[in-house]
Structures are given as structure tokens and as C-alpha cells.
C-alpha positions in Angstrom: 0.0 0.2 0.1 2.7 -1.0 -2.5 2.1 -2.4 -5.4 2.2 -5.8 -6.2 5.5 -6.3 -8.8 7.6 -5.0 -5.8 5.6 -7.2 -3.0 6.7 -10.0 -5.7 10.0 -8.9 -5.8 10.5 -8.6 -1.9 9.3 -12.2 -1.5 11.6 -13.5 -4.3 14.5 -11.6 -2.1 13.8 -12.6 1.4 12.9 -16.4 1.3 14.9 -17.2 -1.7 15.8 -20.1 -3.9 19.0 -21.6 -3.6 19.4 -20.6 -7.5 17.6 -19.3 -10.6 17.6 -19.8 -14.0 15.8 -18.1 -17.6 14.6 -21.0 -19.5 12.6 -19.1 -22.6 9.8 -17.1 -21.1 10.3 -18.8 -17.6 11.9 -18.6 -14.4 13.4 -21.8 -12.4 13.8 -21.9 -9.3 15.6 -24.6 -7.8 14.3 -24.8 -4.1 16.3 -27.9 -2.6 14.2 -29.4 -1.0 13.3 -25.5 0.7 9.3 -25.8 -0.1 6.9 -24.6 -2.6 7.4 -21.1 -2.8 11.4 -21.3 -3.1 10.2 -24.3 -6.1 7.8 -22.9 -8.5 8.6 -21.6 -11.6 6.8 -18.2 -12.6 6.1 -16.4 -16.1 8.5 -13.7 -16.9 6.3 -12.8 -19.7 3.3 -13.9 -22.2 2.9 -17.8 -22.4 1.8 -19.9 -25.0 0.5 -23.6 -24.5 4.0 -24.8 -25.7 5.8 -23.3 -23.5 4.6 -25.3 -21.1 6.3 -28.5 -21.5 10.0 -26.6 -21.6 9.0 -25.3 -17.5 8.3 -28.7 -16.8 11.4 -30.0 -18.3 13.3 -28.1 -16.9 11.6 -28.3 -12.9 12.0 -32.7 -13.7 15.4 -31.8 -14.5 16.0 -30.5 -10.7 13.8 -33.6 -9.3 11.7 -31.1 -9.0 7.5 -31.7 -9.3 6.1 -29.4 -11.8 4.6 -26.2 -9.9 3.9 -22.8 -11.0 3.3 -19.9 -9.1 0.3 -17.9 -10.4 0.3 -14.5 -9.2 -2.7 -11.7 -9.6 -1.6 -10.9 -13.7 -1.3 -14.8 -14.6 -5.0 -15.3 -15.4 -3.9 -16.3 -19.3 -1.7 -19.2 -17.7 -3.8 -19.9 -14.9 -6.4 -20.8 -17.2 -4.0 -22.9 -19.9 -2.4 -24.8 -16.5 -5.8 -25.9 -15.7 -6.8 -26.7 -19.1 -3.9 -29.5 -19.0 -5.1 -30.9 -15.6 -2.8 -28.8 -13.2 -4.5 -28.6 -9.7 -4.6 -25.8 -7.8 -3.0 -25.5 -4.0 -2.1 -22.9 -1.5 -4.0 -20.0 -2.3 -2.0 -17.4 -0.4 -2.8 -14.3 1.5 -0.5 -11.3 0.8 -0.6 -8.1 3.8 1.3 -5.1 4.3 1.3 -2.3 6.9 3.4 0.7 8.0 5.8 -0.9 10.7 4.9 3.0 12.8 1.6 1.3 13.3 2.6 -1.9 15.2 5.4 -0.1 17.8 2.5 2.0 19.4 2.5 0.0 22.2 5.8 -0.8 24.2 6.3 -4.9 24.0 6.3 -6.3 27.6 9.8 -6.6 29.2 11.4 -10.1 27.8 8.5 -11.0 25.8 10.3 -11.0 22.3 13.9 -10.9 21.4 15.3 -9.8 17.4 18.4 -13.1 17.2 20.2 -13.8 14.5 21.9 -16.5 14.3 19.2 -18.4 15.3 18.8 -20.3 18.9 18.5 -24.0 19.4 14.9 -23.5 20.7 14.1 -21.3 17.5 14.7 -24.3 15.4 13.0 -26.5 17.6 9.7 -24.3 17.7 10.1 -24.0 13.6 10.4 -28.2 13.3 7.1 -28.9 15.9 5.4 -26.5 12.8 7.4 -28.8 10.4 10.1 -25.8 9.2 12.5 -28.2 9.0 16.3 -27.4 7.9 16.0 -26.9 4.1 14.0 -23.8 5.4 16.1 -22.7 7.8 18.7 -22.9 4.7 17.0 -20.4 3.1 16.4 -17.6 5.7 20.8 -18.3 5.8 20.2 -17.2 2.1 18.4 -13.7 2.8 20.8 -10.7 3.4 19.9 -8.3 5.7 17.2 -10.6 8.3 16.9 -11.3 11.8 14.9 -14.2 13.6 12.6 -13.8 16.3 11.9 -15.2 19.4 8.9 -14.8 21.5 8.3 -16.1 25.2 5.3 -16.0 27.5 4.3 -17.3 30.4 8.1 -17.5 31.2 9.1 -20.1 29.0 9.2 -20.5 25.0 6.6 -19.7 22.8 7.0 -18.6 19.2 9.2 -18.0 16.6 9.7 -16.6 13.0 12.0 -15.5 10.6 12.2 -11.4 9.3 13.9 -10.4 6.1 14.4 -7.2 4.0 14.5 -6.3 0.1 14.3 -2.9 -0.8 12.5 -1.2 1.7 10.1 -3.9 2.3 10.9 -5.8 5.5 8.6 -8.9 5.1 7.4 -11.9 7.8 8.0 -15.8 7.3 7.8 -18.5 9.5 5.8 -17.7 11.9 5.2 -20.2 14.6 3.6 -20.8 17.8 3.8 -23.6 20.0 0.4 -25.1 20.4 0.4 -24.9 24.3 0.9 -21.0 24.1 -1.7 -19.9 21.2 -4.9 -17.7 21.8 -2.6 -16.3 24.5 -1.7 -13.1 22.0 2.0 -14.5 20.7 1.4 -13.8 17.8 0.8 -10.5 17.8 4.1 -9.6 20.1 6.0 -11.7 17.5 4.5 -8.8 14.8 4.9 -5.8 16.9 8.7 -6.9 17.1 8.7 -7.6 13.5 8.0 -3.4 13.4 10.2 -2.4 15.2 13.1 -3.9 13.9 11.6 -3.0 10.3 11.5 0.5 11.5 15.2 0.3 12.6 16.2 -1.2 9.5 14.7 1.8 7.7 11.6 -0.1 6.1 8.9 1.7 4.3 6.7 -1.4 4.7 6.4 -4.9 6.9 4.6 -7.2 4.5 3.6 -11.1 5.4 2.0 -14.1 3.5 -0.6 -16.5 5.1 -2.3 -19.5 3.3 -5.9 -18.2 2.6 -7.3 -21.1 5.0 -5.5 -20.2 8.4 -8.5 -18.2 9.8 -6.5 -17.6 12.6 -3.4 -16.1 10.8 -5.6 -13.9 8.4 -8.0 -12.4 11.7 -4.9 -11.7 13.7 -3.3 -9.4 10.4 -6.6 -7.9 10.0 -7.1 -7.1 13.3 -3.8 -5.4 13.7 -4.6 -3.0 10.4 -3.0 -5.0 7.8 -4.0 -4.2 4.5 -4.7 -6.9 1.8 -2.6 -7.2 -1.1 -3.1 -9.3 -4.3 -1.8 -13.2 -3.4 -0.8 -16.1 -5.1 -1.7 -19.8 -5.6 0.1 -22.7 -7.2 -0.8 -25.3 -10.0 0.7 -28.8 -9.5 1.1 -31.1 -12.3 -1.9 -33.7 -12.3 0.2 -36.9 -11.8 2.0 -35.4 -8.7 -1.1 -34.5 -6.8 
């Protein structure tokens, strides 16, 4: 189990914005165009209610809808966000496990493959789940990463994207081409995920899932992921 300022920190590091910036008590992140979680500002420390309206400035600023990420010690700003009419969206599913517990079992012979760059038919299977190339821009942003590429069946099936921040190898972007679901992808596309966590030295393989994807959470669970505390967002009222 880690603890959740470093899970924080490892997803900050390996999906990250295309820059940051302090603005008072705040964080900017300017995503471009990369998603949510590369947009959302987040609380560096205690907020008042007037602080509020300096985040915002500064996300329009970017073209940027005002979004805040609201992780498991932002209960004060929660609260005030909602208070001023901020919806919430995307509650979000943190897990980690030791990568010695996924390579157990030997991953059939040309099931998955650790690539980097990418392959044609990586981003193809990443824009059928609409990861389109803003995202693909920032897994070129992470620093030490590979993508992965399962088949089954003999042809394509899955892809997604692995990145490491200090000693925390952690899953995005994982993707399964509707045809080749319930078929046990998924789970290959994990086990490789070990493995090249545990070759990169990795105390930990971490991954987020959207609380709603029953799917996504019963496959982590199953495996022996352990919960960790989450996130969710709050979207300014107008841009709901």
C-alpha cells in the first residue's frame, strides 16, 4: 500500500500536463486539449472562498473550462465548490498492487508485447475508445514509459499506455476492442504491465478507473488490487 500524496504525485508524473503554473494557493495545469485530468487545477494548500475566482481566471485564461480536482484531503473545497454550483464528474477509482503478484503466471507466447514508440494499430485501438492525439501527446510527455500491445485470437486486441515516477509504475489508457472483451485481455494487458514494472525496478503498479466501469473495477479486484483513496472533479455550473 502507498500512501496517497505519493499515488498523487505519480499520477501528476506519468500522464502529465503540457505545463504548470503556482497562481496563489493553486496549481494550473494547462492540459491542451489532453483531457480532464491533465486540466484541473488542484489546492496546494488551505482555500478560502476568494480564492476561487483567481483558479478560474486563470483556467479561462488557457480556454480552459473551470475544473478542480478534489482529491481524499479536499473535503473544505469540495464543499465551498459545491456551495457556488460546481457539479460533480468522474469519481475515480485509485488501485495499487505489488507488480511480483501479477508475473506469477507466464503470459501466453505473443499475447502482449511492451512498444514504445507506439504502433499504428495502438493508436488506432486508443481512437475506437476515443484517446485521441492530445492524449497520445501526453504519454510523449512521461519519461521513462512503454505502451502496450495485446493480441488474441490472432489478431489485435488491446492497448494501453505504462509510465513510471518514483518507484511507482502506474497504468493509463487501457483499451479493448469491443469484439475481443470478456475474452480475458485485459488482464494479460496487466500481467504485462508487471512485468515490465518489475524490470523497471517498481515498488508498486498503480492504475485509475472511473468509479462507474464495473467491469474495470471487478477485473482490479479480482487480480488483488488494493483500493486507494480516489479523486472526482467539480465543473463550473455554466459549462456542465
Amino acid at each position: 500500500m502507498i500512501e496517497p500524496n505519493p499515488f498523487y504525485d505519480a499520477i501528476e508524473g506519468t500522464w502529465p500536463p503540457a505545463r504548470t503554473k503556482a497562481v496563489g494557493p493553486w496549481l494550473i495545469r494547462d492540459g491542451r486539449g489532453g483531457g480532464k485530468r491533465v486540466s484541473a487545477a488542484i489546492a496546494t494548500c488551505a482555500i478560502t472562498d476568494g480564492d476561487v475566482p483567481e483558479a478560474e481566471a486563470a483556467m479561462r485564461g488557457l480556454g480552459q473550462v473551470p475544473l478542480f480536482m478534489i482529491r481524499c484531503d479536499d473535503i473544505a473545497l469540495d464543499a465551498m465548490l459545491a456551495r457556488r454550483g460546481y457539479t460533480m464528474v468522474d469519481p475515480t477509482n485509485g488501485y495499487c498492487i505489488a507488480p511480483g503478484q501479477l508475473t506469477d503466471i507466464p503470459i501466453p507466447r505473443v499475447t502482449t508485447f511492451a512498444i514504445w514508440e507506439p504502433l499504428a494499430i495502438m493508436g488506432e485501438i486508443w481512437a475506437k475508445g476515443g484517446i485521441r492525439p492530445a492524449r497520445l501527446d501526453v504519454m510523449a510527455r512521461a519519461k521513462i514509459k512503454t505502451g502496450i500491445l495485446a493480441r488474441w485470437n490472432e489478431k489485435p486486441a488491446g492497448a494501453a499506455f505504462v509510465a513510471l515516477h518514483d518507484g511507482i509504475a502506474m497504468v493509463h489508457a487501457v483499451e479493448v476492442l469491443p469484439h475481443q472483451r470478456r475474452q480475458g485481455v485485459a488482464q494479460w494487458i496487466m500481467r504485462q504491465a508487471a512485468f515490465w514494472a518489475q524490470d523497471q525496478g517498481a515498488a508498486t503498479l498503480a492504475v485509475l478507473t472511473t468509479a462507474s466501469n464495473d467491469a474495470a473495477n471487478g477485473l482490479y479486484q479480482r487480480l488483488g488490487f488494493q483500493p486507494l483513496p480516489g479523486y472526482h472533479y467539480r465543473t463550473a455550473p455554466e459549462d456542465t
